[in-house]
N, C-alpha and C positions, 0 to 999 in steps of 0.2 A: 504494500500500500504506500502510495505517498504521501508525504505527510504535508502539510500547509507551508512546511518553513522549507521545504525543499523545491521550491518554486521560485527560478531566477530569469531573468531577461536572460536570451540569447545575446546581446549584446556583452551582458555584465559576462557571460560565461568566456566570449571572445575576447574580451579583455583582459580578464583574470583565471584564464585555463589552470594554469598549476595550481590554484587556491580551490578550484573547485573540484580537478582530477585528485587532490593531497583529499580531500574530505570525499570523493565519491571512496577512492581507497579505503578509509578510516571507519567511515558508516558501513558501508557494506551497502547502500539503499542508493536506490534509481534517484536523478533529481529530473523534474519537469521544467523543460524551458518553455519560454513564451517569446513569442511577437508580435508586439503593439498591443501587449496585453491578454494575445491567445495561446494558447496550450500550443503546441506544436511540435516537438520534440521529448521524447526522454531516450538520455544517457544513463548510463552505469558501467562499474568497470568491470571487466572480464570475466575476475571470479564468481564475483557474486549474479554476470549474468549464466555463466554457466551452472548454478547453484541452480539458479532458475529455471535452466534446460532440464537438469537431471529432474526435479520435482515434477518437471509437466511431463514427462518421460515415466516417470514412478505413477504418475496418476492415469495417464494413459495406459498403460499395463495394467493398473487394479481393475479399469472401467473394463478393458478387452476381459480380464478375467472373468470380473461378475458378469457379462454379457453370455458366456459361454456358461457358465453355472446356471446362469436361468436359464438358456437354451437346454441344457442338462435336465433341470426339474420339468420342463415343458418337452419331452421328449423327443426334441428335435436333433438330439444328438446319438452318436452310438459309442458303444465301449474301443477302447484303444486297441485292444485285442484282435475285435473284427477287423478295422481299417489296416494293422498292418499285415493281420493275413489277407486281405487281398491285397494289400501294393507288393507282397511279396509274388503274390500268384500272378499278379500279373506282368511284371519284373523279373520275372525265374528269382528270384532270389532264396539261395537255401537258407532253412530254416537254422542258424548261428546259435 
């Protein structure tokens, strides 16, 4: 989330880069720029946007998971079992 006080003109950010990249570092957290007083931009630094990645990543997975487990209780799925005996059979692949 962003917070209120992490709201800077794009200008102030072009003038005073290092003071804002030293604090995106420090906080960990996105800051919001504006132009002419509109939203427009958000930055953050590497880490904490890869921090970000990995979470919509972890959440993406949970959803695919629980997606498949109701598919399971709604019996729109079948056992592991079945599907690899037949990608075996129809693969020749001997049974390992």
């Amino acid at each position: 989330m962003i917070h209120m006080t992490d709201i800077h003109p794009l200008t102030d950010f072009l003038r005073n880069h290092k003071e804002h990249i030293e604090r995106l570092k420090k906080r960990g957290r996105a800051e919001l720029l504006t132009v002419n007083g509109k939203a427009e931009i958000v930055v953050q630094d590497a880490e904490a946007y890869q921090k970000l990645l990995e979470a919509v990543e972890r959440a993406e997975t949970i959803a695919g998971i629980r997606r498949g487990l109701e598919s399971m209780t709604q019996g729109k799925g079948r056992p592991a079992e079945e599907f690899f005996a037949e990608l075996r059979k129809k693969h020749k692949i001997p049974r390992g």
